[in-house]
VMD Tcl script that builds the backbone (N, CA, C; Angstrom):
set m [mol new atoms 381]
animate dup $m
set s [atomselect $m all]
$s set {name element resname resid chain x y z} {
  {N N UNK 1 A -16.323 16.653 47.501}
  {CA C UNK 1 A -17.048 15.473 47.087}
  {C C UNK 1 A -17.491 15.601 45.636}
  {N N UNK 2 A -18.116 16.555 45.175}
  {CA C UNK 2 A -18.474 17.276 43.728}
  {C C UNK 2 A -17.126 16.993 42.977}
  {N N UNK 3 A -15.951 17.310 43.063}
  {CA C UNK 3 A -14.633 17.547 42.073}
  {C C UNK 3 A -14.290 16.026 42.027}
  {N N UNK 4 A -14.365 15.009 43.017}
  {CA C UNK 4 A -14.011 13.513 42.868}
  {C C UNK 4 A -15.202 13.133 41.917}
  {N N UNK 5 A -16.722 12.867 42.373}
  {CA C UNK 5 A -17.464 12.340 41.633}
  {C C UNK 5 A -17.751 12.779 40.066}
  {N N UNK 6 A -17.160 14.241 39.976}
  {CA C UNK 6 A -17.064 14.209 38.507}
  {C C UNK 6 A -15.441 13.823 37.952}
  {N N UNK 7 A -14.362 14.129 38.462}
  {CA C UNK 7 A -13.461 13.208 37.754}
  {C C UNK 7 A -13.300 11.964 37.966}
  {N N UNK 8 A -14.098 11.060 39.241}
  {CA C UNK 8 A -14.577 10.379 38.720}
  {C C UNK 8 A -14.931 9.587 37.172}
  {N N UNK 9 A -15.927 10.314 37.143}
  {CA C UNK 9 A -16.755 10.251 35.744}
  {C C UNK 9 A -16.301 10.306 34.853}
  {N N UNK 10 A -14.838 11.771 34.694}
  {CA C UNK 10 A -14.366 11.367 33.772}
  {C C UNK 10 A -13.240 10.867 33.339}
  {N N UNK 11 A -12.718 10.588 34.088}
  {CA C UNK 11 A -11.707 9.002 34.693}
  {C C UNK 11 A -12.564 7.545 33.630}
  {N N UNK 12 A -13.546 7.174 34.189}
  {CA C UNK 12 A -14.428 6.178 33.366}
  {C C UNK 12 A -14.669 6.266 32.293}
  {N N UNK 13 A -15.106 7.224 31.513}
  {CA C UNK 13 A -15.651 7.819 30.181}
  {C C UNK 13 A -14.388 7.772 29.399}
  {N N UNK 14 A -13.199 8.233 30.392}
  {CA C UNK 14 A -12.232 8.103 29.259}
  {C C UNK 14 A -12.093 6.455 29.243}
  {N N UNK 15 A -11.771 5.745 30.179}
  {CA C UNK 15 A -12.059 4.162 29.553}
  {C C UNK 15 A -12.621 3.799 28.217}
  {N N UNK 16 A -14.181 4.493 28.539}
  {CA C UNK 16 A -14.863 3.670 28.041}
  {C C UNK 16 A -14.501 4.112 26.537}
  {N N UNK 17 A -13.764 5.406 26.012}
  {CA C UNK 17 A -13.631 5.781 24.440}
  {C C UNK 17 A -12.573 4.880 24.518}
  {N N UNK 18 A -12.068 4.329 25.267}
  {CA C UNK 18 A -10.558 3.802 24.543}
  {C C UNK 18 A -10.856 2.636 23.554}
  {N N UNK 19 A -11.870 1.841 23.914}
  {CA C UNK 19 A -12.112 0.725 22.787}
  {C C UNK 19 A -12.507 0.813 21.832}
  {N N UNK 20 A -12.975 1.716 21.709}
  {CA C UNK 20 A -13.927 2.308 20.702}
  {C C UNK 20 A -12.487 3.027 19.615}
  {N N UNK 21 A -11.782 3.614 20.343}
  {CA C UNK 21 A -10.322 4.178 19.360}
  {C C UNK 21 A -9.786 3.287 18.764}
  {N N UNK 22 A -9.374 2.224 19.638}
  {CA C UNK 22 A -8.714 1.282 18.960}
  {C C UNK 22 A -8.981 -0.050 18.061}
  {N N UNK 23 A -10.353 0.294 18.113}
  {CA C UNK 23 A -11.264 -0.574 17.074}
  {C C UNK 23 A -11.390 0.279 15.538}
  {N N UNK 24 A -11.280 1.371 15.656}
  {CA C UNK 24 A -11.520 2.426 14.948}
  {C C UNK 24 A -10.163 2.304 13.734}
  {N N UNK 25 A -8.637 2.242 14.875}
  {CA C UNK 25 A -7.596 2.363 14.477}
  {C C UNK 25 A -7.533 0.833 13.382}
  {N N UNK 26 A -8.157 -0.105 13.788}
  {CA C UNK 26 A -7.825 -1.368 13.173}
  {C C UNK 26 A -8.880 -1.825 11.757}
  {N N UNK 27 A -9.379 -0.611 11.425}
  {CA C UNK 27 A -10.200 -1.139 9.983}
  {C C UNK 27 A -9.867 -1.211 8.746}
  {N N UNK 28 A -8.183 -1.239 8.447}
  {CA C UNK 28 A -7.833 -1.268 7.285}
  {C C UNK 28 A -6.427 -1.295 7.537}
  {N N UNK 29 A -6.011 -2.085 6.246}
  {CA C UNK 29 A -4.822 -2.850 5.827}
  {C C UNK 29 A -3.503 -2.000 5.605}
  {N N UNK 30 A -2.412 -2.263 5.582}
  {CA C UNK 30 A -1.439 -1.588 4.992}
  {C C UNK 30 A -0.747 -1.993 4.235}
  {N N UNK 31 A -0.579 -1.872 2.836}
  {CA C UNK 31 A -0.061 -2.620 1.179}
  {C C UNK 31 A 1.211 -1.203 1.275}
  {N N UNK 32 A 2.562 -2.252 1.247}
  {CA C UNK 32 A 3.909 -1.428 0.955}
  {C C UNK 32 A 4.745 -2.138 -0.187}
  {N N UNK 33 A 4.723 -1.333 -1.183}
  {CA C UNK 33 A 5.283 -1.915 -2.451}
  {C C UNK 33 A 6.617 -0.965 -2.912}
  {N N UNK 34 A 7.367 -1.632 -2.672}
  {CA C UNK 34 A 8.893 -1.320 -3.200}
  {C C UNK 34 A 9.577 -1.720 -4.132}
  {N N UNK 35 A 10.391 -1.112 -5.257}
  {CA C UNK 35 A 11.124 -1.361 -5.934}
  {C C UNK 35 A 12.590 -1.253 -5.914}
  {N N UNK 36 A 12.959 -1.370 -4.048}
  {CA C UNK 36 A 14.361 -1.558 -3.986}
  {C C UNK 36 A 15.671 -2.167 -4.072}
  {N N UNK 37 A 15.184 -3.818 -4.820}
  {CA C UNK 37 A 16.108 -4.689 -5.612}
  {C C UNK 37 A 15.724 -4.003 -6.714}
  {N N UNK 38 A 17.229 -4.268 -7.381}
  {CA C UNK 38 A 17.194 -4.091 -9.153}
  {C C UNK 38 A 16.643 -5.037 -10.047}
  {N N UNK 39 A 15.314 -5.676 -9.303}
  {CA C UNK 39 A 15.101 -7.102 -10.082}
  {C C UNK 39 A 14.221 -6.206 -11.919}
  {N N UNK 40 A 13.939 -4.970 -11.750}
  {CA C UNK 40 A 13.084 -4.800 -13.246}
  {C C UNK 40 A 14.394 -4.123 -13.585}
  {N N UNK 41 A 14.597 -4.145 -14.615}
  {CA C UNK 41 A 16.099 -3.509 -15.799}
  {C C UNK 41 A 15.367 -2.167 -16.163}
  {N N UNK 42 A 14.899 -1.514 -16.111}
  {CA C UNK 42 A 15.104 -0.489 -16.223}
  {C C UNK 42 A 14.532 1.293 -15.580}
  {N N UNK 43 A 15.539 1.970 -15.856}
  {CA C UNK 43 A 15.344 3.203 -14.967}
  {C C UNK 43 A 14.154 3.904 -14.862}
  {N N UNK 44 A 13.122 3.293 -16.043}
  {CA C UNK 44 A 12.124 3.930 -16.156}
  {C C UNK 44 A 10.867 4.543 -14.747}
  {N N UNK 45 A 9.983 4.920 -14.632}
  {CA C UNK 45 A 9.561 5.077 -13.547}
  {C C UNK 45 A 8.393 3.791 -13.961}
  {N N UNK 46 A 7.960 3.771 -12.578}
  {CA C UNK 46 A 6.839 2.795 -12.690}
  {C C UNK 46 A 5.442 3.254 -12.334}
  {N N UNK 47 A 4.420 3.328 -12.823}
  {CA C UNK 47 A 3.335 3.457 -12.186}
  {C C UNK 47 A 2.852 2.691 -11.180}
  {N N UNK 48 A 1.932 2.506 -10.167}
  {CA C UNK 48 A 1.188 1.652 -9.773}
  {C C UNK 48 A 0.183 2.056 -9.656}
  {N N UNK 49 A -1.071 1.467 -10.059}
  {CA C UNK 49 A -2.470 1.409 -10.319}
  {C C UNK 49 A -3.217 0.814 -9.076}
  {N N UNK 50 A -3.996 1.408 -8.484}
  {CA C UNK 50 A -4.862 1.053 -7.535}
  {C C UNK 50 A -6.570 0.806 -8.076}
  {N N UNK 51 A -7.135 -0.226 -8.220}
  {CA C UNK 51 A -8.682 -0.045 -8.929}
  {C C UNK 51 A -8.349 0.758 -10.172}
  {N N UNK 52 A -7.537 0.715 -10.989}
  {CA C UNK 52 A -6.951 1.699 -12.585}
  {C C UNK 52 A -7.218 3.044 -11.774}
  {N N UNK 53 A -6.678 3.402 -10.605}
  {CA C UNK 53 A -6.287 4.861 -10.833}
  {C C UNK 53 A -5.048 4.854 -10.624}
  {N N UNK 54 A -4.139 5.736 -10.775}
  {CA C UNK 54 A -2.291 6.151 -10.676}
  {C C UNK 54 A -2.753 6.474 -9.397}
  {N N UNK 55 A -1.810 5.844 -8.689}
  {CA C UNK 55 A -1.883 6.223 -6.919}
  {C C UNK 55 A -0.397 6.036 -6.268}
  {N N UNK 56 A 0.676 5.788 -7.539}
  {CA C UNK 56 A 2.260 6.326 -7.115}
  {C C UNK 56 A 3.071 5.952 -8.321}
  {N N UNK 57 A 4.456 6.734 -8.355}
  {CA C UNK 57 A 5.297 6.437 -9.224}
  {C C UNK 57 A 6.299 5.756 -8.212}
  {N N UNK 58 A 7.271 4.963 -8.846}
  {CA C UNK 58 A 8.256 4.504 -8.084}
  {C C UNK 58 A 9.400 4.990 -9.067}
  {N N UNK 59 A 10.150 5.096 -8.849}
  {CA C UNK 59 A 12.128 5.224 -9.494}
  {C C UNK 59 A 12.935 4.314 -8.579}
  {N N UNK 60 A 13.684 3.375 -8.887}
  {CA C UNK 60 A 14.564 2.448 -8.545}
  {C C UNK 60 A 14.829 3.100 -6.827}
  {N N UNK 61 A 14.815 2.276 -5.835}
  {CA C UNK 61 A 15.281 2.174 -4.881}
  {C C UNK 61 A 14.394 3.117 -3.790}
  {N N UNK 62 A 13.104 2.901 -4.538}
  {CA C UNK 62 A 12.065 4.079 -3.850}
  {C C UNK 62 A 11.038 2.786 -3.097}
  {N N UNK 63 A 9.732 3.156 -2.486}
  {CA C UNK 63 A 8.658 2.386 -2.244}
  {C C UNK 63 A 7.847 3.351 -1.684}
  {N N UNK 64 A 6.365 2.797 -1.901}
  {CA C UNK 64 A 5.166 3.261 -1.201}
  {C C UNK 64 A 4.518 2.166 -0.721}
  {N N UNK 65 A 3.600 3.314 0.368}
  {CA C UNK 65 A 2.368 2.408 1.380}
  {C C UNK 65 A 1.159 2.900 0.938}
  {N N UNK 66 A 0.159 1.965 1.522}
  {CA C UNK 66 A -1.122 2.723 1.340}
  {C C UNK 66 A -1.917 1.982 2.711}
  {N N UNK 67 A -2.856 2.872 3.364}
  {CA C UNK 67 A -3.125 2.478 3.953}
  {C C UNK 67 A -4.730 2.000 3.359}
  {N N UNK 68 A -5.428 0.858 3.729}
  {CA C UNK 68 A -6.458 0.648 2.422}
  {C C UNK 68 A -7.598 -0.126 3.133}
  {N N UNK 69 A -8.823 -0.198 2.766}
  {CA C UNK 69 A -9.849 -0.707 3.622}
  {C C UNK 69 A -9.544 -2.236 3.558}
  {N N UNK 70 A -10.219 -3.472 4.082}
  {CA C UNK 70 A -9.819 -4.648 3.747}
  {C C UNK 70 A -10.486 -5.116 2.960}
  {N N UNK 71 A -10.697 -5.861 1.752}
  {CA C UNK 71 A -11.010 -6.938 0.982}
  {C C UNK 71 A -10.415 -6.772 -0.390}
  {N N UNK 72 A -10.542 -7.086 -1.391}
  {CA C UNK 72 A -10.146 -7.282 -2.396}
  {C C UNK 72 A -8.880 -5.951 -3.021}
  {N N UNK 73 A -8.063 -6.013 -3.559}
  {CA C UNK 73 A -7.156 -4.602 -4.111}
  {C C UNK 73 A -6.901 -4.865 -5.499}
  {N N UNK 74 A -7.491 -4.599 -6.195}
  {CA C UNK 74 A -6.808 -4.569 -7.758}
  {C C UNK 74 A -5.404 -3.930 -8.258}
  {N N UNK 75 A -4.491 -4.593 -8.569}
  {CA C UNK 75 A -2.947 -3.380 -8.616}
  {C C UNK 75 A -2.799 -3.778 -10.132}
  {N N UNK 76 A -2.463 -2.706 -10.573}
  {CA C UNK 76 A -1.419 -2.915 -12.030}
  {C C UNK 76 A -0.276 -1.949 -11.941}
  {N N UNK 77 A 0.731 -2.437 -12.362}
  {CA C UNK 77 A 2.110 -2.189 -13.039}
  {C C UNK 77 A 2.255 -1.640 -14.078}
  {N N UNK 78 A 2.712 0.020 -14.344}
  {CA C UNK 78 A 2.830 0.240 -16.030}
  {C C UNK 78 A 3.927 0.627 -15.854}
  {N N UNK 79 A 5.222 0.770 -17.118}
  {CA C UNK 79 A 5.909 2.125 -17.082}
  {C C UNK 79 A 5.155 2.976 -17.588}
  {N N UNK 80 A 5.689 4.130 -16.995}
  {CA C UNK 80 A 5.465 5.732 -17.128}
  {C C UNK 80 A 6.074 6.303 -18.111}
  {N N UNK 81 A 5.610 6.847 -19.449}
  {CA C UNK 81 A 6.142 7.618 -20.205}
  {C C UNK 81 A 7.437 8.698 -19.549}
  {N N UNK 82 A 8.246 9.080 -20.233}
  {CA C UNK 82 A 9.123 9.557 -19.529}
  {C C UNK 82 A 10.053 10.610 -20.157}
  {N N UNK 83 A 11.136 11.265 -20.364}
  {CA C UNK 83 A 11.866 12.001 -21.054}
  {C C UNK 83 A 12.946 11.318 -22.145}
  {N N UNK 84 A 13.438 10.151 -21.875}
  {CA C UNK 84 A 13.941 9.195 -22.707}
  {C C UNK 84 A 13.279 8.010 -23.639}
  {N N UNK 85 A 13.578 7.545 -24.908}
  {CA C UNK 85 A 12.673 6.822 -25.387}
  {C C UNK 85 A 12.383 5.704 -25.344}
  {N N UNK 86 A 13.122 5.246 -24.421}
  {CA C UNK 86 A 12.928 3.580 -23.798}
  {C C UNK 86 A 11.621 3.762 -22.848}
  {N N UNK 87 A 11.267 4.639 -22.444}
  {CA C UNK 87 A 10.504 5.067 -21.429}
  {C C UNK 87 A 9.089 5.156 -21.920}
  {N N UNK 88 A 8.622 4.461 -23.184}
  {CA C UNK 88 A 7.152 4.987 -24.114}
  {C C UNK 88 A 6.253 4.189 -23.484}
  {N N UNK 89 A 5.473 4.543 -22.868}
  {CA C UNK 89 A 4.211 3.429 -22.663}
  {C C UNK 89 A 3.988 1.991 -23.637}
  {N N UNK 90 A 3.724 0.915 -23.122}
  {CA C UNK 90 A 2.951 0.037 -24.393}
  {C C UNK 90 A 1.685 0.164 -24.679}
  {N N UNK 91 A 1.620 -0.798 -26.053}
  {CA C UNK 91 A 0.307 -0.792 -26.423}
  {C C UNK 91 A -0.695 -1.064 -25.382}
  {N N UNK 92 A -0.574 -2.543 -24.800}
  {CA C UNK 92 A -1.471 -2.969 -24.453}
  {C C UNK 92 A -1.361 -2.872 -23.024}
  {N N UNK 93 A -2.522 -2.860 -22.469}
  {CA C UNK 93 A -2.293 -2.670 -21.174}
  {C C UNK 93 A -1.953 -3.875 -19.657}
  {N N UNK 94 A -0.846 -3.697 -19.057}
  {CA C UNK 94 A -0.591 -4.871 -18.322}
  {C C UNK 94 A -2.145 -5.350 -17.701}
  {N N UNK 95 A -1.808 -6.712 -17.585}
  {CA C UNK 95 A -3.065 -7.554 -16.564}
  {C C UNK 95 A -2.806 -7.098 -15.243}
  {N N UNK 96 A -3.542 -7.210 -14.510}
  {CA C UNK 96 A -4.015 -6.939 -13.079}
  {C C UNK 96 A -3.939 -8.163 -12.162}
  {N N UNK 97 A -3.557 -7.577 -11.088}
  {CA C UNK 97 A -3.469 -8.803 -10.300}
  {C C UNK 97 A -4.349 -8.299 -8.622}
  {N N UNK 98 A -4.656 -9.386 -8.027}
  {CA C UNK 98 A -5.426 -8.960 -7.256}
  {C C UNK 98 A -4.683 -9.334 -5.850}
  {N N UNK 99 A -4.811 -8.496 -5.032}
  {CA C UNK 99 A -4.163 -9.082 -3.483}
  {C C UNK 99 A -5.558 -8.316 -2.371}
  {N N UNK 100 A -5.941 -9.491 -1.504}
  {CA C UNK 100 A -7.142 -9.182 -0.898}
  {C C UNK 100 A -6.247 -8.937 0.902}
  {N N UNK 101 A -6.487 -7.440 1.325}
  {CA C UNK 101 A -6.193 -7.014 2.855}
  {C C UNK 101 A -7.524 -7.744 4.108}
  {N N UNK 102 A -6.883 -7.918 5.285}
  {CA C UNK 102 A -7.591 -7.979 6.041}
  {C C UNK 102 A -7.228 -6.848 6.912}
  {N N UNK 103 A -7.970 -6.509 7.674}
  {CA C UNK 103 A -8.102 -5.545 8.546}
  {C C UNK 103 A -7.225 -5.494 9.579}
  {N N UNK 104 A -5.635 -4.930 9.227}
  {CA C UNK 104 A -4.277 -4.748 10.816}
  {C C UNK 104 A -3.669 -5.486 9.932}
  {N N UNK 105 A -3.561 -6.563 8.083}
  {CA C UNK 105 A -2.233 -6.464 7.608}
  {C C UNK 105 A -1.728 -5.568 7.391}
  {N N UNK 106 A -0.483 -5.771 7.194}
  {CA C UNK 106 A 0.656 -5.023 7.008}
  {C C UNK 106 A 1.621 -6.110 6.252}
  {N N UNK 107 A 1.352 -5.801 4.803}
  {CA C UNK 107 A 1.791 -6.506 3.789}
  {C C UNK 107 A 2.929 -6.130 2.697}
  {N N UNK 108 A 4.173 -6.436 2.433}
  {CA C UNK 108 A 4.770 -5.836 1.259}
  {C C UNK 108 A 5.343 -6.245 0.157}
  {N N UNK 109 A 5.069 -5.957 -0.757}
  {CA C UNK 109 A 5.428 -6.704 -1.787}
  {C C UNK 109 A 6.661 -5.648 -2.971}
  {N N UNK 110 A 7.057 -6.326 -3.525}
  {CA C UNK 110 A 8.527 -5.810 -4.202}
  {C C UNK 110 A 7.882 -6.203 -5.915}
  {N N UNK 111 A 8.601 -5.079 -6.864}
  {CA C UNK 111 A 8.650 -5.201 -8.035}
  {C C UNK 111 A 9.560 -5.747 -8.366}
  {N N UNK 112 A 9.150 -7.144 -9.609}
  {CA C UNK 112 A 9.951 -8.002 -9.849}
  {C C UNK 112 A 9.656 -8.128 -11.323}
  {N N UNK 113 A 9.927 -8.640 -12.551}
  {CA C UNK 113 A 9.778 -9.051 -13.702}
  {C C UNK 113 A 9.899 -10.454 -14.416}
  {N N UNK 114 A 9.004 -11.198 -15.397}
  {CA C UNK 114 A 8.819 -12.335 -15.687}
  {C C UNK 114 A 8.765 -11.804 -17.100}
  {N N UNK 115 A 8.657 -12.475 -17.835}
  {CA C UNK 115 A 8.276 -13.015 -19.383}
  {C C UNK 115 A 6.985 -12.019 -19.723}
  {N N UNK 116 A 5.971 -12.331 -18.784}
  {CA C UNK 116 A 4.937 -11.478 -19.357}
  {C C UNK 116 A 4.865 -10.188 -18.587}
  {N N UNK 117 A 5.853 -9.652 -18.072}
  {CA C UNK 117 A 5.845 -8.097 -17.581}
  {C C UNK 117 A 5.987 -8.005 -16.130}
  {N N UNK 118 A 5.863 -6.792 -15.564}
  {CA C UNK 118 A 6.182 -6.661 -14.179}
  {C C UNK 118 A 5.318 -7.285 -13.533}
  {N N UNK 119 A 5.159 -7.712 -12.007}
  {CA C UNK 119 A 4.278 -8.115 -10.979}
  {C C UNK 119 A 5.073 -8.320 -9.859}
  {N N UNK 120 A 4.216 -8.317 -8.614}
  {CA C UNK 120 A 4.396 -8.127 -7.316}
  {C C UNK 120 A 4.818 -9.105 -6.665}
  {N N UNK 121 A 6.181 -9.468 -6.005}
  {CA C UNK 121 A 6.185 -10.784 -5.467}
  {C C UNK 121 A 6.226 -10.218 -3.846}
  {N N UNK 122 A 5.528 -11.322 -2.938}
  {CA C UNK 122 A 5.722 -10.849 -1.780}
  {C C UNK 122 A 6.663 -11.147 -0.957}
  {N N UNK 123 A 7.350 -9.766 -0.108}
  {CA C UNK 123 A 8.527 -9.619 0.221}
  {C C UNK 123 A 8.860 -9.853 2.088}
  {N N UNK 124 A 9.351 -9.751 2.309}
  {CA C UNK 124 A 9.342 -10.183 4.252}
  {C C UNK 124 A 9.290 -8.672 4.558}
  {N N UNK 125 A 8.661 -8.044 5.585}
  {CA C UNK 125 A 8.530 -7.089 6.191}
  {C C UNK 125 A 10.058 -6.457 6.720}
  {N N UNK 126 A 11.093 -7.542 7.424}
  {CA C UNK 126 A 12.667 -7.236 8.177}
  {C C UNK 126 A 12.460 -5.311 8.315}
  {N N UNK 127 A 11.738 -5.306 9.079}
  {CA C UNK 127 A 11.874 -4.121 10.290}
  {C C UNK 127 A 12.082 -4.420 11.788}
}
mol reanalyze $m
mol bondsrecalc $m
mol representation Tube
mol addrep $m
């Protein structure tokens, strides 16, 4: 009677953590940025800037995730100085663009290029 009423108990208890896990599991976003079209011309590497810190390089046909709390994300785009001289940083520093997570997206966006420099267009998930 003792060995039922405690697994019992902990039969229930484990219930009761399960919501609690999977509430846990769902507090932040997932931002996946790839540069696997050839849409930017060149080989250079790319930075990407999270809040202005370096938080990945990309090289053509690469991508990263991040997994990230939800509300607001500041990203910038630089090239990366590099071993060749096409590869020099610019002067000025690209603008920033903002993409705001909610809590269980799972969002991705692709490096693309315009007139005024690289930026993020968003891409279909096709997994």
């Amino acid at each position: 009677m003792r060995w039922s009423a405690l697994s019992l108990f902990g039969f229930l208890s484990l219930f009761a953590a399960l919501p609690s896990a999977n509430a846990a599991g769902e507090d932040y976003g997932v931002l996946i940025i790839s540069r696997e079209r050839l849409e930017v011309a060149t080989s250079c590497e790319i930075g990407v800037y999270l809040q202005d810190q370096l938080a990945a390089r990309l090289f053509q046909e690469q991508s990263t995730s991040f997994n990230l709390p939800p509300g607001p994300v500041s990203l910038r785009l630089k090239l990366l100085p590099g071993q060749t001289p096409e590869c020099k940083a610019g002067m000025l520093a690209p603008g920033s663009q903002i993409i705001t997570l909610k809590a269980g997206d799972v969002l991705k966006y692709r490096i693309a290029m315009s007139l005024e420099g690289m930026y993020l267009k968003p891409a279909a998930l096709e997994y």
